[in-house]
Wavefront OBJ file of the C-alpha trace (Angstrom):
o trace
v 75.950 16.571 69.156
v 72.112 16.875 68.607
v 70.010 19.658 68.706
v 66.434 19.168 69.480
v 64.128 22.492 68.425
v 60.229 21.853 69.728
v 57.454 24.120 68.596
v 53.390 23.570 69.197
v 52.243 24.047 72.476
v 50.114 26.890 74.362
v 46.704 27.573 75.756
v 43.609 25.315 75.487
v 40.506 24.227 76.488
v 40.027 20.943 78.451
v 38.463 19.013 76.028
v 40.337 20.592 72.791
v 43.569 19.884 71.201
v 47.307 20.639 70.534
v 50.525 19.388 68.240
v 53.587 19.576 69.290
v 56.637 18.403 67.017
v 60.636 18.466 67.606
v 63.026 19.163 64.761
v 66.468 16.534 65.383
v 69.784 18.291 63.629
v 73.110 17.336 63.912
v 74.670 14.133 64.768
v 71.063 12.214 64.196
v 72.930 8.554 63.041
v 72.877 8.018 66.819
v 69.283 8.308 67.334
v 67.088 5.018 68.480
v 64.074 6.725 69.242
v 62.378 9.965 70.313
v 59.977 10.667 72.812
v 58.371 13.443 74.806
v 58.519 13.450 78.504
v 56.378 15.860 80.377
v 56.830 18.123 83.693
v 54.235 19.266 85.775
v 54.741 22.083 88.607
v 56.068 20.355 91.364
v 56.098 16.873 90.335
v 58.908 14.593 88.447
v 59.729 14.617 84.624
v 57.417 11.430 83.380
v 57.670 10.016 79.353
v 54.526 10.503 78.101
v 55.176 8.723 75.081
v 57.932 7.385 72.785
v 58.666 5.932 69.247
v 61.653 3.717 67.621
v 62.853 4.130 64.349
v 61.017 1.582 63.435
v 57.469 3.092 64.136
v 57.248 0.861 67.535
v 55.138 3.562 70.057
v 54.927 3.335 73.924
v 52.299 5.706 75.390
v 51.838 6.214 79.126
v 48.644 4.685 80.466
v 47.635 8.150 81.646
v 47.848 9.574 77.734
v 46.493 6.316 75.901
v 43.663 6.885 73.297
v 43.932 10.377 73.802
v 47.578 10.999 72.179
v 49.679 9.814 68.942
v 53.091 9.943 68.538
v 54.584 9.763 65.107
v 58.013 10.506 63.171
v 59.246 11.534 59.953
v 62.712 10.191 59.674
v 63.251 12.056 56.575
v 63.095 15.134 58.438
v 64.265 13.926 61.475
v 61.129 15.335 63.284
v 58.522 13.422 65.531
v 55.355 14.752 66.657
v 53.023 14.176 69.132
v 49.456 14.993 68.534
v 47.109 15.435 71.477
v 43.560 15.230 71.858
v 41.018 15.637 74.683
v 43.195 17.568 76.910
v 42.462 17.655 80.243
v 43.960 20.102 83.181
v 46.651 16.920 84.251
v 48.091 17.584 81.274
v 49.179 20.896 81.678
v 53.073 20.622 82.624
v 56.240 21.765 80.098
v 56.774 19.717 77.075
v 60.254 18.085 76.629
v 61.718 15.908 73.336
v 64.126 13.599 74.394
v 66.475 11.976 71.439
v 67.458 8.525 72.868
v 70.354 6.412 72.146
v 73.260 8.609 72.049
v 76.026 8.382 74.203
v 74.425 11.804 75.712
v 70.980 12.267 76.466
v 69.615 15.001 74.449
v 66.743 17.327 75.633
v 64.492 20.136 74.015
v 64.090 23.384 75.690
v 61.057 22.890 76.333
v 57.793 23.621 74.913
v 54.789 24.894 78.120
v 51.128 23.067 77.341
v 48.085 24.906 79.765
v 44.884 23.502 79.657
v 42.092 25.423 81.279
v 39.446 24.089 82.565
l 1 2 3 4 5 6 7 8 9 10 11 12 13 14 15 16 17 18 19 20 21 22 23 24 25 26 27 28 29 30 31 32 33 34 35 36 37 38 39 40 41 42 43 44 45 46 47 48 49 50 51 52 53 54 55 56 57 58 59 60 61 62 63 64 65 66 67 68 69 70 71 72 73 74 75 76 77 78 79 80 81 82 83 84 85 86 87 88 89 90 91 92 93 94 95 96 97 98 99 100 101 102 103 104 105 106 107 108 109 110 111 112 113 114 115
């Protein structure tokens, strides 16, 4: 199994910033890639952005310019930095661990942006 263990998140300004990063532990030999998938209140869980082992990213159009993804596969952690927040970016923060027979999820980490 793999355990995914986010931190970051919180309260900001539109316009400011946040980090988020996800700690991978356990069976991590399976793991592709890692992303981050985001939730807003009432809508469908959407991949904001994801990255391969081999440093390959995919960013949503929506998040482009604005946020970087990154990994340490030392520590098994990846990160997503995230800049210029705006209030459509306020939803509940979710790492994903990809390639495992199982998907793997976070518990979720809450991001508010006021405007």
């Amino acid at each position: 199994q793999v355990q995914l263990v986010e931190s970051g998140g919180g309260l900001v300004q539109a316009g400011g910033s946040l980090g988020l990063s996800c700690a991978a532990s356990g069976y991590t030999i399976c793991i592709s890639a890692m992303g981050w998938y985001r939730q807003a209140p009432g809508k469908e869980r959407e991949l904001v952005a994801a990255i391969t082992s081999g440093n390959i990213a995919y960013y949503a159009d929506s998040v482009k310019g604005r946020f970087t993804i990154s990994r340490d596969n030392g520590k098994n952690t990846v990160y997503l930095q995230m800049n210029s927040l705006n209030s459509k970016d306020t939803a509940v923060y979710y790492c994903n661990a990809m390639g495992c027979p199982t998907a793997y999820w976070g518990q979720g980490t809450q991001v508010t942006v006021s405007s």
